[in-house]
SEVEX-260645 format. One record per atom (N, C-alpha, C, O): z, y, x; residue in one letter. Coordinates in steps of 0.2 Angstrom, whole numbers, plus 5000, padded with zeros to 4 digits. Layout:
<rs>
ZYXa ...
</rs>
This chain:
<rs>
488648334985x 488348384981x 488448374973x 488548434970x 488648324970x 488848294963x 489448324962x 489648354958x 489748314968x 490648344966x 490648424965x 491048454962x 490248444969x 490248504969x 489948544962x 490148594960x 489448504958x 489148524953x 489748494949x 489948544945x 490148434947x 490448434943x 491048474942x 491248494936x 491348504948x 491848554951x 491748634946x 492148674943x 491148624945x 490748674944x 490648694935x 490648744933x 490648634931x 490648604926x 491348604924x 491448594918x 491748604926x 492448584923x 492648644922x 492548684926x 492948664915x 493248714910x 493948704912x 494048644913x 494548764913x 494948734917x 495348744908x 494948754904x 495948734905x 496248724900x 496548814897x 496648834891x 496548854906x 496748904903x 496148954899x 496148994895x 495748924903x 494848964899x 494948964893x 494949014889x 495148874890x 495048864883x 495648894880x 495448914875x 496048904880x 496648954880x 496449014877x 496349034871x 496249034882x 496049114881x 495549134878x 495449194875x 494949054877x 494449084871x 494749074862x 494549114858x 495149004863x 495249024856x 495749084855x 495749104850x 496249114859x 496749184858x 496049244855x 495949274850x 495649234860x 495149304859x 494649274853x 494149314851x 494749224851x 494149214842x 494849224837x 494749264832x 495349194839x 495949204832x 496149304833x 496149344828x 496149304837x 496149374836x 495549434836x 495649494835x 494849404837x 494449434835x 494249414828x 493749434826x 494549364823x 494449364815x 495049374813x 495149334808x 495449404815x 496449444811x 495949504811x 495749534806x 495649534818x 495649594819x 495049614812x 495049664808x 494449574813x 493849594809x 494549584801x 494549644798x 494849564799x 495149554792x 495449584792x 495749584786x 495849634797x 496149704794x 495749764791x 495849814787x 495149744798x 494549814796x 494449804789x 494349864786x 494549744786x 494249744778x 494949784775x 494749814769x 495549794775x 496049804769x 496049864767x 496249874761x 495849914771x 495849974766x 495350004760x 495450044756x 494449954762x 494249944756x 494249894752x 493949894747x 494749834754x 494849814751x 495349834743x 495249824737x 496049884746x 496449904741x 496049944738x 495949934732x 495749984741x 495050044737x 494849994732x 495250004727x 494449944731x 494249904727x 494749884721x 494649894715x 495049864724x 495449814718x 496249854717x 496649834713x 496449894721x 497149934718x 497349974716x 497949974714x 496650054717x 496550104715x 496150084707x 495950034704x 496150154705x 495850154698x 495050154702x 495050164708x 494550134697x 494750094691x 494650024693x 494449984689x 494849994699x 494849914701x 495449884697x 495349834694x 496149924698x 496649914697x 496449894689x 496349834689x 496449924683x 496149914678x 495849844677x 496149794674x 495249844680x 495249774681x 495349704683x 495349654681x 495549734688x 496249674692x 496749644685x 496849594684x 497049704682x 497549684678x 497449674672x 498049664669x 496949674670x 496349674662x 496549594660x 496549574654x 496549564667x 496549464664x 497549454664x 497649394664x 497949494663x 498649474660x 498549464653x 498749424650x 498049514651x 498049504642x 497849404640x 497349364642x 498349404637x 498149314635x 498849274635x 499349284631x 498949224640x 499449194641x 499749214647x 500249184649x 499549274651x 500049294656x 500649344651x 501249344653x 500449374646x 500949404641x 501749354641x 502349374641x 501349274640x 502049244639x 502249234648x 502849254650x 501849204653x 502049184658x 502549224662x 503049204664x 502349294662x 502649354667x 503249384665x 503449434668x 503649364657x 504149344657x 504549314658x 505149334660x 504249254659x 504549174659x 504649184667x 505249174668x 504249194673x 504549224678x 504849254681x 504849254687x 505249304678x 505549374677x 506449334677x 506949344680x 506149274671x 507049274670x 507049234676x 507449244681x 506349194676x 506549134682x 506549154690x 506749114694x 506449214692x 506449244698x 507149254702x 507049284707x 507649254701x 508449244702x 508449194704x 508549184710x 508249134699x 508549064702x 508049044709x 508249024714x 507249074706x 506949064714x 507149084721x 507149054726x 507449154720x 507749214726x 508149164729x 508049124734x 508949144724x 509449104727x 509149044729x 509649014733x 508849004728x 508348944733x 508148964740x 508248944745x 507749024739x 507549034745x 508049054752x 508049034758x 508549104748x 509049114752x 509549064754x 509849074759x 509648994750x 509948954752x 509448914758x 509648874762x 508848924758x 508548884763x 508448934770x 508348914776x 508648984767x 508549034776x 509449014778x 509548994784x 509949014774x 510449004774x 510548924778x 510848924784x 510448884776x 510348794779x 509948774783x 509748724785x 509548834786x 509048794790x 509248764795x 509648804799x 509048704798x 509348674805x 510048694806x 510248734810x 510348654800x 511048664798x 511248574798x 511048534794x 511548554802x 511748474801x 512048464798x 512648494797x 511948394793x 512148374787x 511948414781x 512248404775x 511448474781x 511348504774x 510548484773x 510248504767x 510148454777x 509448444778x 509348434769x 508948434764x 510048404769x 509748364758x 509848444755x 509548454749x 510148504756x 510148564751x 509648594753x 509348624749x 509348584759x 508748624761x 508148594758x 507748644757x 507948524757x 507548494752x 507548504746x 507048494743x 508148534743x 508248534735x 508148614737x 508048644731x 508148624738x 507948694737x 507348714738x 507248774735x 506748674742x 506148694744x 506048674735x 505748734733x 506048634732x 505848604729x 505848654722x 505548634717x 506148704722x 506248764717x 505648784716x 505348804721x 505048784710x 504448814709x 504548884707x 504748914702x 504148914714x 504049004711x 504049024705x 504249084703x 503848974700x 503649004692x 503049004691x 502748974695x 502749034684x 502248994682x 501649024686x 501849054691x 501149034686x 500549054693x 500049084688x 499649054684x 500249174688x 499649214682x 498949204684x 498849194690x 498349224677x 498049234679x 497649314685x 497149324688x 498349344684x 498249394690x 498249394696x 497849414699x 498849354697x 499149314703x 498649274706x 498549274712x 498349234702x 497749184705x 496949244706x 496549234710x 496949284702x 496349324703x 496249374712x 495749384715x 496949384713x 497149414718x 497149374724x 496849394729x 497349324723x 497249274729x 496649254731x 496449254737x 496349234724x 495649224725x 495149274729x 494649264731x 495449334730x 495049414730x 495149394739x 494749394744x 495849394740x 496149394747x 495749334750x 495349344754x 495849274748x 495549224750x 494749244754x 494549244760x 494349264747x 493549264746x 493449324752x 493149324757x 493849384749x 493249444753x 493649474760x 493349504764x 494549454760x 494749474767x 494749424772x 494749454778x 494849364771x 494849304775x 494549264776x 494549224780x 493949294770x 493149244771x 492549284772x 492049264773x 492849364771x 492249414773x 491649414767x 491049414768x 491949384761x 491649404753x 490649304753x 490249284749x 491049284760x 490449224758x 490749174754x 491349144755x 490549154749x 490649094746x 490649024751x 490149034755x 491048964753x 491048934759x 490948874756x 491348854752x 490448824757x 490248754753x 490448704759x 490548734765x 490448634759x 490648584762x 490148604769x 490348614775x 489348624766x 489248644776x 489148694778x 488648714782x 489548734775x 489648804780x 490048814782x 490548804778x 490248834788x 491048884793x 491248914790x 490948954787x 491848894789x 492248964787x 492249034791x 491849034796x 492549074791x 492449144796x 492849114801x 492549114806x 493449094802x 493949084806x 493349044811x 493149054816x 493248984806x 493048924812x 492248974816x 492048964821x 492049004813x 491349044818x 491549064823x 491349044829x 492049124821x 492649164827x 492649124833x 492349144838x 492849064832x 493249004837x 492748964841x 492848944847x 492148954836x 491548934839x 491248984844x 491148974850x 491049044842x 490849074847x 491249094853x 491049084859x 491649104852x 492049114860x 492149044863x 491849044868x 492348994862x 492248914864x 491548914866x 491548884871x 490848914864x 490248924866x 490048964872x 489748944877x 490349014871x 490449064875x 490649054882x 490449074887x 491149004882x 491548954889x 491148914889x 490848904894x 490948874885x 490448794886x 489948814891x 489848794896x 489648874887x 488848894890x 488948914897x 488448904900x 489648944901x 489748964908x 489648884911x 489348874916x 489948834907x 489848784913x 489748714910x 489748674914x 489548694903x 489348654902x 488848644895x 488548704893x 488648604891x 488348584886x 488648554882x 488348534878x 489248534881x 489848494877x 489748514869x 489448574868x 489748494867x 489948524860x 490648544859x 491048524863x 490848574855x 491448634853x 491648614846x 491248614841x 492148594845x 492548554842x 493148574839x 493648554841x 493048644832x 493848694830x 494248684826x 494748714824x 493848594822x 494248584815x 494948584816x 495248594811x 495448574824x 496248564822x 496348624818x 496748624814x 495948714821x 496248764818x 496048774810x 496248814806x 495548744809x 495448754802x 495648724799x 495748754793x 495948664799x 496548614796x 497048654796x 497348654791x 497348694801x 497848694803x 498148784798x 498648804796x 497648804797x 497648874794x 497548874785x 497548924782x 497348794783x 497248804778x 497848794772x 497848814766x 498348744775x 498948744773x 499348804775x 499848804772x 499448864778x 499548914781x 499448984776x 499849024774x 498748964775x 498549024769x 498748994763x 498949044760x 498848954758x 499148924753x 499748954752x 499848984746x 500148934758x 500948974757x 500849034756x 501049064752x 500549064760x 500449124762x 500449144757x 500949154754x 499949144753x 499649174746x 500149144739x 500149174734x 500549094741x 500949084737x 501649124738x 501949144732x 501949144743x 502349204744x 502149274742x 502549314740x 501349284742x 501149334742x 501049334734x 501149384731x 500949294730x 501049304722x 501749304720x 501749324714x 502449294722x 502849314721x 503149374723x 503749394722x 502649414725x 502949494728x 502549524719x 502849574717x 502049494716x 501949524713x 502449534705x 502549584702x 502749464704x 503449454700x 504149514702x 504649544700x 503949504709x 504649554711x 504649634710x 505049674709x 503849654712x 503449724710x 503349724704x 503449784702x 503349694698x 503349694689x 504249704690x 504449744685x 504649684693x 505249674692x 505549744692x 505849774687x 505449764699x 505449854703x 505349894696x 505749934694x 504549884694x 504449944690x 504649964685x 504550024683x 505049884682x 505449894675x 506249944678x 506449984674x 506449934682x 507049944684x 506850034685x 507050074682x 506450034688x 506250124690x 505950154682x 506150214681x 505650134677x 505450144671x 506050144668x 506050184664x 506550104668x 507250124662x 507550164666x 507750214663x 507750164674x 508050224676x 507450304675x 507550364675x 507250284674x 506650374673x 506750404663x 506850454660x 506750324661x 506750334654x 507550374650x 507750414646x 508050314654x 508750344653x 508650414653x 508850454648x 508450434659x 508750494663x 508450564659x 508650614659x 507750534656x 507650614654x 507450614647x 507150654644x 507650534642x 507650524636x 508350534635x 508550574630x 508850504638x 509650484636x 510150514639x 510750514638x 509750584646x 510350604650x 510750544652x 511350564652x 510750484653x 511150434655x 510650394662x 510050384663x 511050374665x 510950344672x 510950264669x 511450244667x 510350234669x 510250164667x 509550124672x 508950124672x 510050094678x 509450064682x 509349984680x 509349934684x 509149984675x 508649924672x 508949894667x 509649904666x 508649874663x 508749834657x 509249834652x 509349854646x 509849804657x 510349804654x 510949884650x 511349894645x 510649934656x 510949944656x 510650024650x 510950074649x 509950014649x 509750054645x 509850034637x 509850064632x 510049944639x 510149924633x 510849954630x 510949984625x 511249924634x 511949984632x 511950034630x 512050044624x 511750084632x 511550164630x 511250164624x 511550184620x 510650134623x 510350114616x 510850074611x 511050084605x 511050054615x 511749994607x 512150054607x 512250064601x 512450104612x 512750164609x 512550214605x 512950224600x 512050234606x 511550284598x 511450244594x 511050264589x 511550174594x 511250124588x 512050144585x 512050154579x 512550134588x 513250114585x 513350184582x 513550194576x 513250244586x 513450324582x 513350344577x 513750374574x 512450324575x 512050334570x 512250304565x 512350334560x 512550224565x 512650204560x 513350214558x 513450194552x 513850264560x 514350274559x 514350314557x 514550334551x 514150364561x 513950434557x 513650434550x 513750484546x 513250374547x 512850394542x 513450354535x 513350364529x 513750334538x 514250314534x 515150334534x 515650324531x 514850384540x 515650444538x 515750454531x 515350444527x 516350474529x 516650494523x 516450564520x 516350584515x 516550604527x 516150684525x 515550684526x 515350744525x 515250654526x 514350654527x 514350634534x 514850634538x 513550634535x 513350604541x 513350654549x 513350654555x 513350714542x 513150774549x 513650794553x 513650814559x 514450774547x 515050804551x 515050744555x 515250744560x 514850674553x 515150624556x 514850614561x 515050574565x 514250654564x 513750644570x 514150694573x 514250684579x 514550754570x 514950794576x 515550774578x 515850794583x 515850724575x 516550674574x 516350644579x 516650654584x 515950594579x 515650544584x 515450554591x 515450514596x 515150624590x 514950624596x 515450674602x 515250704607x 515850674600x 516650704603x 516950644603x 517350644608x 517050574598x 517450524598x 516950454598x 516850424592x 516750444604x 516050404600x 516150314602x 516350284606x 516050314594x 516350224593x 516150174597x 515550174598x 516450124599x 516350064603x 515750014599x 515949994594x 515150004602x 514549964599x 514949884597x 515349864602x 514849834593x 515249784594x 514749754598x 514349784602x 514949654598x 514549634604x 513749624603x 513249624607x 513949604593x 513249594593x 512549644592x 511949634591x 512749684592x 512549754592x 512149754598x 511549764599x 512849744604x 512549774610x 511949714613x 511449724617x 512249654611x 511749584612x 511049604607x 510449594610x 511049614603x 510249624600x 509849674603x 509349654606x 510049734602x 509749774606x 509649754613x 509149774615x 510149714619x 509949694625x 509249664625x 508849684628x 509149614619x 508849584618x 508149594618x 507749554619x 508049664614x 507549664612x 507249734617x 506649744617x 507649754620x 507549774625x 507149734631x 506649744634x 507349714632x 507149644638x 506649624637x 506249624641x 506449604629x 505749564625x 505249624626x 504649604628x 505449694626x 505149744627x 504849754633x 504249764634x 505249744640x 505049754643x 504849704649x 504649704655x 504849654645x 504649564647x 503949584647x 503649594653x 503549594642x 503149624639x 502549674644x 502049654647x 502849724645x 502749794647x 502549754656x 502149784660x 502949694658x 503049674665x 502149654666x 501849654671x 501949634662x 501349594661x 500649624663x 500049604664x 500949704662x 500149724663x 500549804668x 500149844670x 501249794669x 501449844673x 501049844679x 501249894683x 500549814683x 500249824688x 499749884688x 499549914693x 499549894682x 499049954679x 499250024683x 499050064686x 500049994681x 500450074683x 500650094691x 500650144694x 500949994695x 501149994699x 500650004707x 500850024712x 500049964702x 499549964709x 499249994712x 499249984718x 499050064709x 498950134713x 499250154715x 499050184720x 500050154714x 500650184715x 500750154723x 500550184728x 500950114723x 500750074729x 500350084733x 500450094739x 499650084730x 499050064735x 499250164739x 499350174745x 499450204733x 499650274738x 499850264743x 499650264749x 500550264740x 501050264747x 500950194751x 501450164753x 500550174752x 500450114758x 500650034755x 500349984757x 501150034753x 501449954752x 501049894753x 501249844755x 500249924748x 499949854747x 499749854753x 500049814756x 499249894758x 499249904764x 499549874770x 499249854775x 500449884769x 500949864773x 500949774771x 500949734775x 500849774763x 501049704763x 500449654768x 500649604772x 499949664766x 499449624766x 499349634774x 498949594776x 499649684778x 499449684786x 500049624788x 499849564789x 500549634788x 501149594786x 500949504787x 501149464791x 500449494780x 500449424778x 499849424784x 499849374786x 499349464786x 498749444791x 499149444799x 498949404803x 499749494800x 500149454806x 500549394806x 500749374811x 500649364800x 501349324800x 500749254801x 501049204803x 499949254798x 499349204798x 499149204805x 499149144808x 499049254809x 498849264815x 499249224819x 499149184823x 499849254818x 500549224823x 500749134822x 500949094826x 500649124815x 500649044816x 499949014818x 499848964822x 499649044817x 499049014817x 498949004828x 498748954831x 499049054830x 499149034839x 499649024839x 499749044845x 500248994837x 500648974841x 500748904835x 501348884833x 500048874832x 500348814828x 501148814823x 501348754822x 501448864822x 501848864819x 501748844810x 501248824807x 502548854807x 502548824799x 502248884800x 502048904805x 502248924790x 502148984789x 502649014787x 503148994783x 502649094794x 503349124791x 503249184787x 503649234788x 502549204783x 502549264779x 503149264774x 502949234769x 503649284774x 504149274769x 504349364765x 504849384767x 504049404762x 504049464760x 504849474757x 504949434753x 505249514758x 505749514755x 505749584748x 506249614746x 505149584746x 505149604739x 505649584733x 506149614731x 505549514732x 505949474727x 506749494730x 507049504725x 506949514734x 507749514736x 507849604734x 508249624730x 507449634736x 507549694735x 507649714724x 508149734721x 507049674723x 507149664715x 508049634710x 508349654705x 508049574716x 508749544712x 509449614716x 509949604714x 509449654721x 509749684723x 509949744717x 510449764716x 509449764714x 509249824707x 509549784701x 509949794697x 509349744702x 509749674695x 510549694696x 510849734692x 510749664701x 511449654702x 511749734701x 512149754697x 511249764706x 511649864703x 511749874695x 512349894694x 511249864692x 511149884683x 511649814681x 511849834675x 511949764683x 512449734680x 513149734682x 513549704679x 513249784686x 513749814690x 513849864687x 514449884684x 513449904687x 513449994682x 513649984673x 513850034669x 513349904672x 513349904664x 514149864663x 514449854658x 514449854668x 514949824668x 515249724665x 515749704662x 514349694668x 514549624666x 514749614669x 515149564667x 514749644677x 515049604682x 515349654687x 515649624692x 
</rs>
């Protein structure tokens, strides 16, 4: 009769199985239900606004300083998809991990904070003794089986350990999509700018800065023709002078500085734009399957957004058209 009751009590492995699949995916699924008010919130006007309100200060200098530095990050990353489980390169793949994204805005941190608190934690503050949303998930369907056949207590700290290095990257990946979306917007703002300022085809920086060092260069030649300025603007612009180097290097420069600048609070402009047509949407579903999917099969994390490569792909165009390379 004991064996029988104990027969009776035994959880077989695939139950416990099946209950943690059905809590991980009943709190992915409850965290997507949050993303379209979530972007409502914070990516349309006027969230957007104030999402981007906290660049003013020191992200003015920082989302510069990762603009230049975002090249060197891309080529790290690509050399570690390139070496991975590669024999004898395991030392380039460590030196490469070891690339920091750049400096960490206050935007960047505001956002995460936002995804952390209200998508992934369903807006509760979480203190040393309360659950997280994930660990409730897992408790209840784990309960759920206990109660069919035993009184055990239920035990989910491995996935809560195990998710919380998971989301760190995660959201660390996901703050680099924002360096490479300021990056985007500069490139589509000088090709829009060229285009219906300059009549010239200029996709990013550089290559608006050329076009600018050329009306920099005509004007000043023109104003110091020998027949006057006005034939010399008609001389010029039938014959028009080659800008020297330093000409063309300051104005790059000051172009850049301009649009270093501009990169800091371009989310104002980019984030709606986005939250429109879907992006933030797509990204943010993206980063909650790539969580999910490590998260039940114990994996490293593979949210890897390829934004940043799209960005240096526009770089390389605009230095190809400007003829550095």
């Amino acid at each position: 009769m004991s064996d029988a009751t104990s027969s009776e009590h035994t959880i077989s492995e695939a139950e416990i199985k099946q209950a943690i699949r059905s809590g991980i995916q009943g709190y992915f699924d409850d965290c997507r239900a949050r993303v379209p008010a979530f972007i409502d919130r914070h990516f349309h006007y006027p969230g957007a606004i104030a999402t981007n309100r906290m660049a003013l200060g020191w992200d003015m200098i920082r989302a510069p300083i990762n603009l230049l530095w975002a090249p060197v990050y891309a080529l790290a990353c690509l050399v570690k998809i390139l070496v991975r489980n590669r024999a004898g390169l395991g030392w380039l793949h460590r030196l490469a991990d070891r690339v920091p994204a750049g400096f960490t805005t206050r935007v960047q941190e505001h956002i995460s904070s936002l995804i952390q608190h209200e998508l992934l934690n369903k807006g509760r503050v979480k203190t040393p003794s309360e659950n997280s949303l994930l660990e409730s998930y897992l408790i209840e369907a784990l309960e759920a089986v206990y109660a069919r056949h035993s009184s055990e207590p239920v035990d989910p700290q491995r996935f809560i350990k195990l998710i919380e290095p998971l989301v760190a990257d995660a959201l660390s990946q996901y703050r680099v999509t924002r360096t490479a979306s300021a990056d985007i917007t500069n490139s589509i703002s000088c090709t829009v700018l060229g285009a219906f300022a300059f009549q010239k085809f200029t996709p990013g920086g550089i290559g608006l800065g050329v076009v600018l060092a050329s009306i920099l260069a005509k004007t000043m030649a023109a104003r110091d023709f020998i027949l006057g300025e006005t034939i010399g603007g008609w001389y010029y612009s039938v014959f028009p002078p080659e800008p020297s180097l330093a000409t063309t290097a300051s104005v790059m420069v000051a172009v850049m500085a301009a649009l270093a600048a501009f990169a800091a609070l371009s989310g104002v402009i980019s984030d709606p734009v986005q939250a429109a047509i879907g992006l933030h949407r797509r990204r943010l579903h993206k980063l909650l399957d790539h969580l999910e999917r490590d998260v039940s099969l114990s994996t490293q994390s593979s949210f890897r957004p390829k934004d940043q490569y799209v960005a240096r792909i526009l770089d390389t165009f605009d230095m190809i058209k400007s003829g550095l390379i």
